[in-house]
SEPA-438143 format. One line per 4 residues: number of its first residue (from 1); for each residue x, y, z of C-alpha. Coordinates in steps of 0.05 Angstrom, whole numbers, plus 5000, padded with zeros to 4 digits. Layout:
SEPA-438143
NUM	X,Y,Z; ... $
end
This chain:
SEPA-438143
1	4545,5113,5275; 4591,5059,5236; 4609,5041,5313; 4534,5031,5342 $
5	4515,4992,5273; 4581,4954,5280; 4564,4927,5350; 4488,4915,5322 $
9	4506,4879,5270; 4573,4842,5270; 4593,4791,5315; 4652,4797,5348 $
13	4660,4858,5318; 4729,4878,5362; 4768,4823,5327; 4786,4857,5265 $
17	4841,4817,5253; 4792,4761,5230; 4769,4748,5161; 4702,4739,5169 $
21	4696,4802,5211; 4737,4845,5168; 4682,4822,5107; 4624,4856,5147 $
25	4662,4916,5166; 4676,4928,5090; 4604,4908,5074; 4579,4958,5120 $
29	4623,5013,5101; 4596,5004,5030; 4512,5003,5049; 4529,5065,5091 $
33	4559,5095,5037; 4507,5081,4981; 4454,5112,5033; 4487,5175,5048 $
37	4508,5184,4964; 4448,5169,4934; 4415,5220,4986; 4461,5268,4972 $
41	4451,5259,4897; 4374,5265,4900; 4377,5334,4935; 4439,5364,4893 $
45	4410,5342,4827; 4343,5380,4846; 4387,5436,4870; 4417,5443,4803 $
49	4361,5429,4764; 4335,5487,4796; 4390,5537,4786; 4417,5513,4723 $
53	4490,5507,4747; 4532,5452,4715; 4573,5451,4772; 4532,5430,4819 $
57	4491,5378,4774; 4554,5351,4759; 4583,5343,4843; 4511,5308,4846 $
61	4533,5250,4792; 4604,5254,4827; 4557,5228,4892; 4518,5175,4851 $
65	4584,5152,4822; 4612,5145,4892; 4547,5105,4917; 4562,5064,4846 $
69	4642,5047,4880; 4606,5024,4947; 4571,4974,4903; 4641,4947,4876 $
73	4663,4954,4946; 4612,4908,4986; 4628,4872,4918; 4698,4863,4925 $
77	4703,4851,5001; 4648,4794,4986; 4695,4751,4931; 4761,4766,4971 $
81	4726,4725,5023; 4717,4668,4997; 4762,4607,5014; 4819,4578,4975 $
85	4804,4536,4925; 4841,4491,4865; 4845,4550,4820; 4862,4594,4869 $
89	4898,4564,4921; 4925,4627,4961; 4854,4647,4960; 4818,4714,4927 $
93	4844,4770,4975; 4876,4808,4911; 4804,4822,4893; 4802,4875,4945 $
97	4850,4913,4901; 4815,4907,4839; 4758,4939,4863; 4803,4991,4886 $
101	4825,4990,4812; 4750,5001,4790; 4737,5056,4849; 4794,5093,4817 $
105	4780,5090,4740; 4703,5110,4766; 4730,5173,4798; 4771,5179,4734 $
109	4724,5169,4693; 4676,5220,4724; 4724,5274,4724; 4745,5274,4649 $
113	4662,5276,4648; 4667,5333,4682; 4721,5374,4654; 4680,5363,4580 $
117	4623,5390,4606; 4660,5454,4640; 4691,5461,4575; 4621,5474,4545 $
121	4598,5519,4590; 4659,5562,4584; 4637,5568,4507; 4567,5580,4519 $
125	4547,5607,4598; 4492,5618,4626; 4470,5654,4688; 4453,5611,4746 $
129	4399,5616,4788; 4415,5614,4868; 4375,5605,4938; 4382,5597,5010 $
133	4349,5532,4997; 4411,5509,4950; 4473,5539,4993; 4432,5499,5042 $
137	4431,5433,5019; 4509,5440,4990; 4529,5459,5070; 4493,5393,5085 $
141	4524,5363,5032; 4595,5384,5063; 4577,5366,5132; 4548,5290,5112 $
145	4615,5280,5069; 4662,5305,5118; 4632,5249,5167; 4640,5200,5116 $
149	4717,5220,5108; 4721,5207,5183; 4687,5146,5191; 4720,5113,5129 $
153	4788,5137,5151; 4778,5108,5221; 4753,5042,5191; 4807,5032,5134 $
157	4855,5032,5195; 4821,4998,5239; 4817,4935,5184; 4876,4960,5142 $
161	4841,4966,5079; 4867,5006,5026; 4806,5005,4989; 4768,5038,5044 $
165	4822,5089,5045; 4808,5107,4983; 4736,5122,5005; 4759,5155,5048 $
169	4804,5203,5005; 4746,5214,4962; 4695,5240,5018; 4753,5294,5025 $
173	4759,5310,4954; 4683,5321,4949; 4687,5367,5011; 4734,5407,4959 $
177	4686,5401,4904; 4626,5426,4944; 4658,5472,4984; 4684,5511,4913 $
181	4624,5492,4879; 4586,5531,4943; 4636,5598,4943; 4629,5591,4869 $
185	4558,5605,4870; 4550,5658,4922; 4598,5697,4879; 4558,5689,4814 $
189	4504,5708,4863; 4536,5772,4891; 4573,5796,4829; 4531,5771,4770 $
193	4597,5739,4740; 4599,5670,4719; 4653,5634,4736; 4615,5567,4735 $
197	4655,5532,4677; 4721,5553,4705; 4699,5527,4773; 4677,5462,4739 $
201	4742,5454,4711; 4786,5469,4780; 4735,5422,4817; 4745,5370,4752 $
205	4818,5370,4754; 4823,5366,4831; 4782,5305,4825; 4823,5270,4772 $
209	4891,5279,4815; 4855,5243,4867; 4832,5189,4821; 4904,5173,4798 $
213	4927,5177,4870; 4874,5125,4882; 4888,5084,4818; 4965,5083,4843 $
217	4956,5066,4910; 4911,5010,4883; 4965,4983,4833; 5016,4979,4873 $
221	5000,4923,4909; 4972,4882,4854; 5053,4889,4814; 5075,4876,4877 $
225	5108,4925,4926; 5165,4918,4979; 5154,4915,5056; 5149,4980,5092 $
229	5218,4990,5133; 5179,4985,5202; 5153,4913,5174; 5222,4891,5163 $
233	5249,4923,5219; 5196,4887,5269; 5206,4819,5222; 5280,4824,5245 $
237	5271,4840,5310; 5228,4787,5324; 5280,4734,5298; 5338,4762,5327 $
241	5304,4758,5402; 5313,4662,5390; 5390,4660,5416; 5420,4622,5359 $
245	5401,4665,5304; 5468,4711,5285; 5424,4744,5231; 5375,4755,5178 $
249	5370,4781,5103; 5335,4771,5040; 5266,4786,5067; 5211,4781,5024 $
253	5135,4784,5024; 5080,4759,4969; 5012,4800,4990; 4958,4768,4963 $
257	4911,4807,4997; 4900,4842,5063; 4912,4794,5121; 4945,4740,5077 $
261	5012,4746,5056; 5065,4688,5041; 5136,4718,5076; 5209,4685,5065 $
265	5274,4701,5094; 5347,4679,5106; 5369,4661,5169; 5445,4660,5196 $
269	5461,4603,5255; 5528,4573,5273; 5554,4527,5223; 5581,4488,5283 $
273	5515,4464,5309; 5475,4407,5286; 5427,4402,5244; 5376,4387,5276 $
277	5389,4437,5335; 5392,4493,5266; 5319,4463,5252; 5291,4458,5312 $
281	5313,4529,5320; 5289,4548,5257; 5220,4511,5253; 5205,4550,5320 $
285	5218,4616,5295; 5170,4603,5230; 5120,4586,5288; 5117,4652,5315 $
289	5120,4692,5252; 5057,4651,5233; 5019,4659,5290; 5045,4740,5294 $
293	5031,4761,5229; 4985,4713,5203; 5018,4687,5146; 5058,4636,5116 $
297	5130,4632,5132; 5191,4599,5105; 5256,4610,5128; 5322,4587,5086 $
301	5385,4576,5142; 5443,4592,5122; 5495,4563,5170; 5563,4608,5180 $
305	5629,4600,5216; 5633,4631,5276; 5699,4591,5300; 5743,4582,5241 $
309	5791,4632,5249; 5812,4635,5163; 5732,4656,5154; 5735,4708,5208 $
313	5800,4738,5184; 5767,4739,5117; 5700,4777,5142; 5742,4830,5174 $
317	5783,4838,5114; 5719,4844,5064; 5684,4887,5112; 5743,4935,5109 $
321	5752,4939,5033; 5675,4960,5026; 5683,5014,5081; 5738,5036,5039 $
325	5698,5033,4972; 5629,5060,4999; 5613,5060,5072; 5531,5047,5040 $
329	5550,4977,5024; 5539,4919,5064; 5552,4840,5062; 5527,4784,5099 $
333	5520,4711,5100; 5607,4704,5089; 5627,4628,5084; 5689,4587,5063 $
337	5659,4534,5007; 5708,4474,5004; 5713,4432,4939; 5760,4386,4903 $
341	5780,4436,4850; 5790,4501,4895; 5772,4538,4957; 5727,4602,4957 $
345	5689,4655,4989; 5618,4665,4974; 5580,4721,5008; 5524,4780,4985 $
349	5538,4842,4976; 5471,4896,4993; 5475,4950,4946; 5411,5003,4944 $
353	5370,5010,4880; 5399,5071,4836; 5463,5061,4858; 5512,5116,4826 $
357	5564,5057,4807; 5551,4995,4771; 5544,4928,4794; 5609,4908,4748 $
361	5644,4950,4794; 5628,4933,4851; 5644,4865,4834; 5708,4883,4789 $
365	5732,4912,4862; 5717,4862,4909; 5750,4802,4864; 5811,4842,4853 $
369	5816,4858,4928; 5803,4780,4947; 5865,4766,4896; 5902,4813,4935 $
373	5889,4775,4999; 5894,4704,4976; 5902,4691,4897; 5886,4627,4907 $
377	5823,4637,4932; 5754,4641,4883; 5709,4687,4887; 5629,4670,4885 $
381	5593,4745,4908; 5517,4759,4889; 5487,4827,4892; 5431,4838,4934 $
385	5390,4895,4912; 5354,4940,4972; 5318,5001,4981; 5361,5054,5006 $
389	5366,5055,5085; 5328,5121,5105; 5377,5155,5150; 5331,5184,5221 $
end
Protein backbone atom coordinates (compact mmCIF):
# COMPACT_ATOMS: atom_id res chain seq x y z
CA UNK A 1 0.00 0.00 0.00
CA UNK A 2 2.82 2.62 1.28
CA UNK A 3 4.46 1.50 -2.23
CA UNK A 4 1.31 2.22 -4.66
CA UNK A 5 0.62 5.65 -2.57
CA UNK A 6 4.39 6.33 -2.79
CA UNK A 7 4.48 6.15 -6.62
CA UNK A 8 0.93 8.21 -6.59
CA UNK A 9 2.04 10.70 -4.70
CA UNK A 10 5.80 11.48 -4.53
CA UNK A 11 7.87 12.44 -7.27
CA UNK A 12 10.74 10.76 -7.83
CA UNK A 13 9.89 8.67 -5.27
CA UNK A 14 13.06 5.99 -5.93
CA UNK A 15 15.59 8.68 -4.92
CA UNK A 16 15.45 8.31 -1.31
CA UNK A 17 18.64 9.66 -0.79
CA UNK A 18 17.12 13.17 -1.47
CA UNK A 19 15.78 15.53 1.07
CA UNK A 20 12.87 16.56 -0.33
CA UNK A 21 11.80 12.99 -1.11
CA UNK A 22 12.73 11.56 2.17
CA UNK A 23 10.16 14.59 3.74
CA UNK A 24 7.15 12.97 1.84
CA UNK A 25 8.07 9.46 2.60
CA UNK A 26 8.01 10.44 6.41
CA UNK A 27 4.86 12.57 5.81
CA UNK A 28 3.17 9.69 4.36
CA UNK A 29 4.19 7.18 6.82
CA UNK A 30 2.63 9.47 9.47
CA UNK A 31 -1.18 10.10 7.53
CA UNK A 32 -1.11 6.31 7.06
CA UNK A 33 -0.56 5.82 10.42
CA UNK A 34 -3.12 8.30 11.95
CA UNK A 35 -5.81 6.46 9.57
CA UNK A 36 -5.20 3.04 10.49
CA UNK A 37 -4.90 4.22 14.69
CA UNK A 38 -7.64 6.23 14.94
CA UNK A 39 -9.71 3.29 13.18
CA UNK A 40 -8.46 0.99 15.32
CA UNK A 41 -9.26 3.11 18.32
CA UNK A 42 -12.94 3.73 17.31
CA UNK A 43 -13.70 -0.02 17.13
CA UNK A 44 -11.58 -1.15 20.34
CA UNK A 45 -13.00 1.60 22.50
CA UNK A 46 -16.63 0.37 21.50
CA UNK A 47 -15.37 -3.16 22.05
CA UNK A 48 -14.49 -2.34 25.58
CA UNK A 49 -17.13 -0.17 26.31
CA UNK A 50 -19.12 -3.09 25.66
CA UNK A 51 -17.44 -5.71 27.74
CA UNK A 52 -16.16 -3.63 30.42
CA UNK A 53 -12.52 -4.77 30.21
CA UNK A 54 -9.86 -2.23 31.10
CA UNK A 55 -7.57 -3.94 29.11
CA UNK A 56 -8.81 -3.56 26.10
CA UNK A 57 -10.14 0.20 26.59
CA UNK A 58 -6.87 0.91 27.52
CA UNK A 59 -4.83 -0.94 24.01
CA UNK A 60 -7.57 1.40 22.28
CA UNK A 61 -5.95 4.80 23.90
CA UNK A 62 -2.49 3.00 23.33
CA UNK A 63 -3.79 3.25 19.33
CA UNK A 64 -5.02 6.94 19.67
CA UNK A 65 -1.74 7.78 21.37
CA UNK A 66 0.15 6.20 18.50
CA UNK A 67 -2.07 8.17 15.75
CA UNK A 68 -1.16 11.34 18.33
CA UNK A 69 3.09 10.35 17.56
CA UNK A 70 2.20 10.29 13.66
CA UNK A 71 1.13 13.85 14.25
CA UNK A 72 4.69 14.72 15.83
CA UNK A 73 6.04 12.65 13.12
CA UNK A 74 4.68 14.37 9.84
CA UNK A 75 5.56 17.22 12.39
CA UNK A 76 9.04 16.62 12.79
CA UNK A 77 9.98 15.40 9.26
CA UNK A 78 8.24 18.87 8.13
CA UNK A 79 10.79 21.36 10.37
CA UNK A 80 13.90 18.99 9.75
CA UNK A 81 13.26 20.06 6.20
CA UNK A 82 13.63 23.20 6.16
CA UNK A 83 16.85 24.92 4.86
CA UNK A 84 19.74 26.34 6.73
CA UNK A 85 19.43 29.42 8.00
CA UNK A 86 21.50 32.25 10.31
CA UNK A 87 20.41 30.62 13.44
CA UNK A 88 20.81 27.44 12.32
CA UNK A 89 23.31 27.14 9.90
CA UNK A 90 23.79 23.21 9.66
CA UNK A 91 20.13 23.25 9.15
CA UNK A 92 17.13 21.54 11.45
CA UNK A 93 17.72 17.73 10.69
CA UNK A 94 18.20 17.09 14.71
CA UNK A 95 14.45 17.77 14.81
CA UNK A 96 13.84 14.39 13.49
CA UNK A 97 15.17 13.10 16.80
CA UNK A 98 13.23 15.13 18.96
CA UNK A 99 10.20 13.95 17.79
CA UNK A 100 11.58 10.61 18.33
CA UNK A 101 12.12 12.02 21.89
CA UNK A 102 8.32 12.94 22.07
CA UNK A 103 7.17 9.42 20.31
CA UNK A 104 9.04 7.85 23.17
CA UNK A 105 7.92 9.83 26.36
CA UNK A 106 4.14 9.33 24.58
CA UNK A 107 4.57 5.61 24.71
CA UNK A 108 5.96 6.22 28.21
CA UNK A 109 3.65 8.14 29.25
CA UNK A 110 0.79 5.82 28.18
CA UNK A 111 2.14 2.93 29.84
CA UNK A 112 2.65 4.30 33.46
CA UNK A 113 -1.29 5.26 32.45
CA UNK A 114 -1.80 2.00 32.09
CA UNK A 115 -0.10 0.17 34.82
CA UNK A 116 -2.30 2.78 37.34
CA UNK A 117 -5.29 1.74 35.97
CA UNK A 118 -4.36 -2.24 36.14
CA UNK A 119 -3.48 -1.49 39.58
CA UNK A 120 -7.18 -0.53 40.25
CA UNK A 121 -8.70 -3.20 38.78
CA UNK A 122 -6.57 -5.69 40.66
CA UNK A 123 -8.22 -3.99 43.89
CA UNK A 124 -11.60 -3.90 42.70
CA UNK A 125 -12.46 -6.56 39.44
CA UNK A 126 -15.04 -6.97 37.70
CA UNK A 127 -16.28 -9.59 35.32
CA UNK A 128 -15.96 -8.80 31.72
CA UNK A 129 -18.28 -9.26 29.27
CA UNK A 130 -16.99 -11.15 25.87
CA UNK A 131 -18.29 -11.80 22.07
CA UNK A 132 -17.32 -13.09 18.81
CA UNK A 133 -17.90 -9.57 17.73
CA UNK A 134 -14.90 -8.36 20.20
CA UNK A 135 -12.25 -11.34 19.63
CA UNK A 136 -13.17 -10.18 16.17
CA UNK A 137 -12.29 -6.81 15.93
CA UNK A 138 -8.95 -7.45 18.34
CA UNK A 139 -7.78 -10.24 15.42
CA UNK A 140 -8.29 -7.28 13.02
CA UNK A 141 -6.70 -5.22 15.22
CA UNK A 142 -3.50 -7.70 15.19
CA UNK A 143 -3.61 -8.20 11.55
CA UNK A 144 -3.82 -4.13 10.62
CA UNK A 145 -0.79 -3.55 13.22
CA UNK A 146 1.31 -6.29 12.07
CA UNK A 147 1.13 -4.57 8.48
CA UNK A 148 1.98 -1.42 9.92
CA UNK A 149 5.19 -3.07 11.61
CA UNK A 150 6.09 -4.19 8.13
CA UNK A 151 5.58 -1.30 6.19
CA UNK A 152 7.25 1.07 8.72
CA UNK A 153 10.20 -1.31 9.07
CA UNK A 154 10.63 -1.46 5.30
CA UNK A 155 10.35 2.34 5.05
CA UNK A 156 12.71 3.39 8.09
CA UNK A 157 15.35 1.47 6.02
CA UNK A 158 14.58 2.40 2.97
CA UNK A 159 15.08 6.33 4.17
CA UNK A 160 17.18 5.43 7.27
CA UNK A 161 14.99 7.00 9.72
CA UNK A 162 15.25 6.11 13.18
CA UNK A 163 12.15 7.75 14.00
CA UNK A 164 10.20 5.56 11.71
CA UNK A 165 11.90 2.66 13.32
CA UNK A 166 10.52 3.45 16.25
CA UNK A 167 7.06 3.19 14.63
CA UNK A 168 7.86 0.54 13.61
CA UNK A 169 8.86 -1.17 17.01
CA UNK A 170 5.70 0.02 18.38
CA UNK A 171 3.28 -1.70 15.72
CA UNK A 172 5.12 -4.90 17.22
CA UNK A 173 4.67 -4.09 20.70
CA UNK A 174 0.91 -3.56 20.19
CA UNK A 175 0.72 -6.93 18.37
CA UNK A 176 1.90 -8.09 22.04
CA UNK A 177 -0.57 -6.04 23.74
CA UNK A 178 -3.53 -7.26 21.63
CA UNK A 179 -2.55 -10.51 21.16
CA UNK A 180 -2.45 -10.97 25.38
CA UNK A 181 -5.16 -8.69 25.78
CA UNK A 182 -7.14 -11.30 23.18
CA UNK A 183 -5.93 -14.81 25.10
CA UNK A 184 -6.63 -12.79 28.16
CA UNK A 185 -10.18 -12.56 27.46
CA UNK A 186 -11.08 -15.85 26.04
CA UNK A 187 -9.77 -17.23 29.32
CA UNK A 188 -11.92 -14.95 31.52
CA UNK A 189 -14.43 -16.21 29.02
CA UNK A 190 -13.80 -19.94 29.40
CA UNK A 191 -12.86 -20.09 33.05
CA UNK A 192 -14.84 -17.20 34.66
CA UNK A 193 -11.40 -16.00 36.26
CA UNK A 194 -10.31 -12.53 35.92
CA UNK A 195 -7.07 -12.02 35.17
CA UNK A 196 -7.75 -8.66 33.47
CA UNK A 197 -5.68 -6.33 35.91
CA UNK A 198 -2.76 -8.69 35.89
CA UNK A 199 -2.89 -8.78 32.10
CA UNK A 200 -3.10 -4.96 32.12
CA UNK A 201 -0.12 -4.79 34.06
CA UNK A 202 2.16 -7.48 31.80
CA UNK A 203 0.80 -5.66 28.66
CA UNK A 204 1.69 -2.10 30.67
CA UNK A 205 5.14 -3.06 31.53
CA UNK A 206 5.92 -4.62 28.07
CA UNK A 207 4.99 -1.33 26.69
CA UNK A 208 7.13 0.82 28.91
CA UNK A 209 10.47 -1.34 28.05
CA UNK A 210 9.70 -0.50 24.57
CA UNK A 211 9.24 3.16 25.33
CA UNK A 212 12.72 3.46 26.96
CA UNK A 213 14.18 1.43 24.14
CA UNK A 214 12.65 4.02 21.92
CA UNK A 215 13.55 7.05 24.19
CA UNK A 216 17.36 5.61 24.04
CA UNK A 217 17.64 5.00 20.64
CA UNK A 218 16.31 8.55 20.17
CA UNK A 219 18.95 10.12 22.59
CA UNK A 220 21.65 8.79 21.39
CA UNK A 221 22.08 10.65 18.54
CA UNK A 222 21.08 13.98 19.84
CA UNK A 223 24.46 13.55 22.79
CA UNK A 224 26.14 12.44 20.02
CA UNK A 225 27.16 8.85 19.21
CA UNK A 226 30.30 7.30 17.46
CA UNK A 227 30.32 5.88 13.85
CA UNK A 228 29.24 2.34 13.41
CA UNK A 229 32.59 0.14 12.67
CA UNK A 230 31.31 -0.65 8.97
CA UNK A 231 31.08 3.37 8.52
CA UNK A 232 34.59 3.73 9.51
CA UNK A 233 35.73 0.81 7.97
CA UNK A 234 34.13 1.89 4.37
CA UNK A 235 35.41 5.75 5.33
CA UNK A 236 38.97 4.13 5.34
CA UNK A 237 38.69 2.14 2.63
CA UNK A 238 37.64 4.61 0.47
CA UNK A 239 40.81 6.84 1.27
CA UNK A 240 43.21 4.29 1.27
CA UNK A 241 42.20 3.25 -2.57
CA UNK A 242 44.12 7.52 -3.74
CA UNK A 243 47.91 6.11 -3.97
CA UNK A 244 49.61 8.65 -1.74
CA UNK A 245 47.62 8.22 1.25
CA UNK A 246 49.86 5.81 3.84
CA UNK A 247 46.92 6.09 6.30
CA UNK A 248 44.13 7.40 8.22
CA UNK A 249 42.94 8.01 12.00
CA UNK A 250 41.09 10.22 14.15
CA UNK A 251 37.77 9.85 12.32
CA UNK A 252 35.02 11.66 13.44
CA UNK A 253 31.42 12.49 12.54
CA UNK A 254 28.91 15.42 13.80
CA UNK A 255 25.20 14.04 12.78
CA UNK A 256 23.00 16.69 12.64
CA UNK A 257 20.40 14.81 11.28
CA UNK A 258 19.70 11.99 8.88
CA UNK A 259 21.48 12.64 5.56
CA UNK A 260 23.62 15.57 6.90
CA UNK A 261 26.50 14.91 8.80
CA UNK A 262 29.85 17.08 9.07
CA UNK A 263 32.91 14.16 8.99
CA UNK A 264 36.78 14.93 9.81
CA UNK A 265 39.74 12.84 9.66
CA UNK A 266 43.61 12.60 9.63
CA UNK A 267 45.33 11.72 6.81
CA UNK A 268 49.06 10.27 6.53
CA UNK A 269 51.15 11.21 3.04
CA UNK A 270 54.89 11.33 2.55
CA UNK A 271 56.53 14.05 4.24
CA UNK A 272 58.83 14.14 1.18
CA UNK A 273 56.32 15.38 -1.28
CA UNK A 274 55.24 18.86 -1.85
CA UNK A 275 52.84 20.58 -0.71
CA UNK A 276 50.88 21.15 -3.05
CA UNK A 277 51.04 17.53 -4.55
CA UNK A 278 49.81 16.58 -0.43
CA UNK A 279 46.82 19.09 -1.30
CA UNK A 280 45.99 18.34 -4.43
CA UNK A 281 45.90 14.84 -3.14
CA UNK A 282 44.03 15.70 -0.31
CA UNK A 283 41.39 18.20 -1.67
CA UNK A 284 40.48 15.24 -4.17
CA UNK A 285 39.82 12.80 -1.60
CA UNK A 286 37.40 15.35 0.39
CA UNK A 287 35.71 15.45 -3.16
CA UNK A 288 34.65 12.01 -3.13
CA UNK A 289 33.74 11.64 0.47
CA UNK A 290 31.31 14.60 -0.28
CA UNK A 291 29.79 13.48 -3.18
CA UNK A 292 29.71 9.56 -1.47
CA UNK A 293 28.30 10.27 1.63
CA UNK A 294 26.74 13.46 1.30
CA UNK A 295 28.37 15.43 3.80
CA UNK A 296 30.85 17.80 4.65
CA UNK A 297 34.39 16.75 4.80
CA UNK A 298 37.63 18.02 6.19
CA UNK A 299 40.62 16.26 6.20
CA UNK A 300 43.80 17.34 8.46
CA UNK A 301 47.29 15.79 6.59
CA UNK A 302 49.65 14.85 8.54
CA UNK A 303 52.86 14.37 6.50
CA UNK A 304 55.35 11.38 7.81
CA UNK A 305 58.82 10.15 6.90
CA UNK A 306 58.83 7.43 4.88
CA UNK A 307 62.74 7.82 3.89
CA UNK A 308 64.59 9.00 6.91
CA UNK A 309 66.04 6.05 8.09
CA UNK A 310 66.40 7.56 12.28
CA UNK A 311 62.26 7.82 12.03
CA UNK A 312 61.89 4.36 10.66
CA UNK A 313 64.28 2.78 13.15
CA UNK A 314 62.31 4.61 15.72
CA UNK A 315 58.67 3.25 14.45
CA UNK A 316 60.01 -0.27 14.54
CA UNK A 317 61.39 0.20 17.91
CA UNK A 318 57.96 1.82 19.42
CA UNK A 319 55.94 -0.65 17.64
CA UNK A 320 57.85 -3.41 19.44
CA UNK A 321 57.76 -2.01 22.99
CA UNK A 322 53.73 -1.83 22.74
CA UNK A 323 53.58 -5.46 21.42
CA UNK A 324 55.53 -6.16 24.41
CA UNK A 325 53.24 -4.05 26.80
CA UNK A 326 49.76 -5.00 25.25
CA UNK A 327 49.47 -6.39 21.80
CA UNK A 328 45.67 -4.13 21.89
CA UNK A 329 47.61 -0.99 21.55
CA UNK A 330 48.33 0.76 18.51
CA UNK A 331 50.19 4.11 17.29
CA UNK A 332 50.23 6.02 14.26
CA UNK A 333 51.09 9.23 12.76
CA UNK A 334 55.20 8.70 14.23
CA UNK A 335 57.36 11.87 13.27
CA UNK A 336 60.83 13.32 14.24
CA UNK A 337 59.93 17.22 15.32
CA UNK A 338 63.17 19.26 14.96
CA UNK A 339 63.69 22.46 17.13
CA UNK A 340 66.45 24.65 18.44
CA UNK A 341 66.17 23.40 22.04
CA UNK A 342 65.86 19.48 21.35
CA UNK A 343 64.82 16.75 19.06
CA UNK A 344 61.63 14.53 19.73
CA UNK A 345 59.23 12.03 18.82
CA UNK A 346 55.63 12.76 18.73
CA UNK A 347 53.17 10.07 17.78
CA UNK A 348 49.39 8.72 19.22
CA UNK A 349 48.96 6.08 20.95
CA UNK A 350 45.05 4.17 20.36
CA UNK A 351 44.02 2.84 23.51
CA UNK A 352 40.19 1.37 23.78
CA UNK A 353 37.70 2.98 26.24
CA UNK A 354 37.77 0.95 29.72
CA UNK A 355 41.07 0.09 29.36
CA UNK A 356 42.25 -2.17 32.45
CA UNK A 357 45.49 0.13 32.86
CA UNK A 358 45.72 3.78 33.15
CA UNK A 359 46.63 6.28 30.75
CA UNK A 360 49.69 7.32 33.24
CA UNK A 361 50.93 4.08 32.45
CA UNK A 362 50.87 3.76 29.38
CA UNK A 363 52.64 6.89 29.09
CA UNK A 364 55.03 6.27 32.23
CA UNK A 365 56.10 3.14 29.87
CA UNK A 366 56.56 4.45 26.64
CA UNK A 367 58.79 7.65 27.91
CA UNK A 368 60.92 5.39 29.98
CA UNK A 369 61.38 3.02 26.97
CA UNK A 370 62.18 6.12 24.50
CA UNK A 371 64.97 7.08 27.27
CA UNK A 372 66.18 3.73 26.94
CA UNK A 373 66.64 4.15 23.19
CA UNK A 374 67.90 7.65 22.95
CA UNK A 375 67.97 9.83 26.31
CA UNK A 376 68.37 12.60 24.46
CA UNK A 377 65.39 12.40 22.73
CA UNK A 378 61.80 14.12 24.11
CA UNK A 379 58.95 12.59 24.21
CA UNK A 380 55.47 14.38 22.94
CA UNK A 381 52.70 11.06 22.87
CA UNK A 382 48.81 11.81 22.99
CA UNK A 383 46.31 9.18 23.76
CA UNK A 384 43.77 8.45 21.37
CA UNK A 385 40.75 6.99 22.88
CA UNK A 386 38.74 4.16 20.62
CA UNK A 387 36.09 1.80 20.89
CA UNK A 388 37.36 -1.58 21.35
CA UNK A 389 38.09 -3.43 17.91
CA UNK A 390 35.34 -6.25 17.80
CA UNK A 391 37.38 -9.30 17.08
CA UNK A 392 35.20 -11.55 13.86
Amino acid sequence: MITLLARLFIKNYQETGRQDVRLKYGTLSGLVGICFNIFLFTFKLVAGLISGSIAIMADAFNNLSDAGSSIVTIIGFRVAGHKPDEEHPFGHGRIEYVSGLIVAMLIIIMAVELLQNSVNKIMHPSVTAFSGIIALILAASILVKLYMFHYNLLLSRKIESEVIRSTAIDSISDVVATSVVLLTSIFTYRTGIVIDGYCGIAVGLFILKEGADALKSTVSPLLGEPPTEEFVQEVEETVMQHEGILGVHDLIVHNYGPMNIMMSLHAEVPAEGTLLEAHDLIDGVEQELNQKYHCNCVIHMDPVSVEDPDTNRLRDYVSTALKEYDEKLRFHDLRIIHTKQQKKVAFDVVVPFHYERSDDEILTYLKEKIRQHNCALGCEIAIDKRSEEKKA
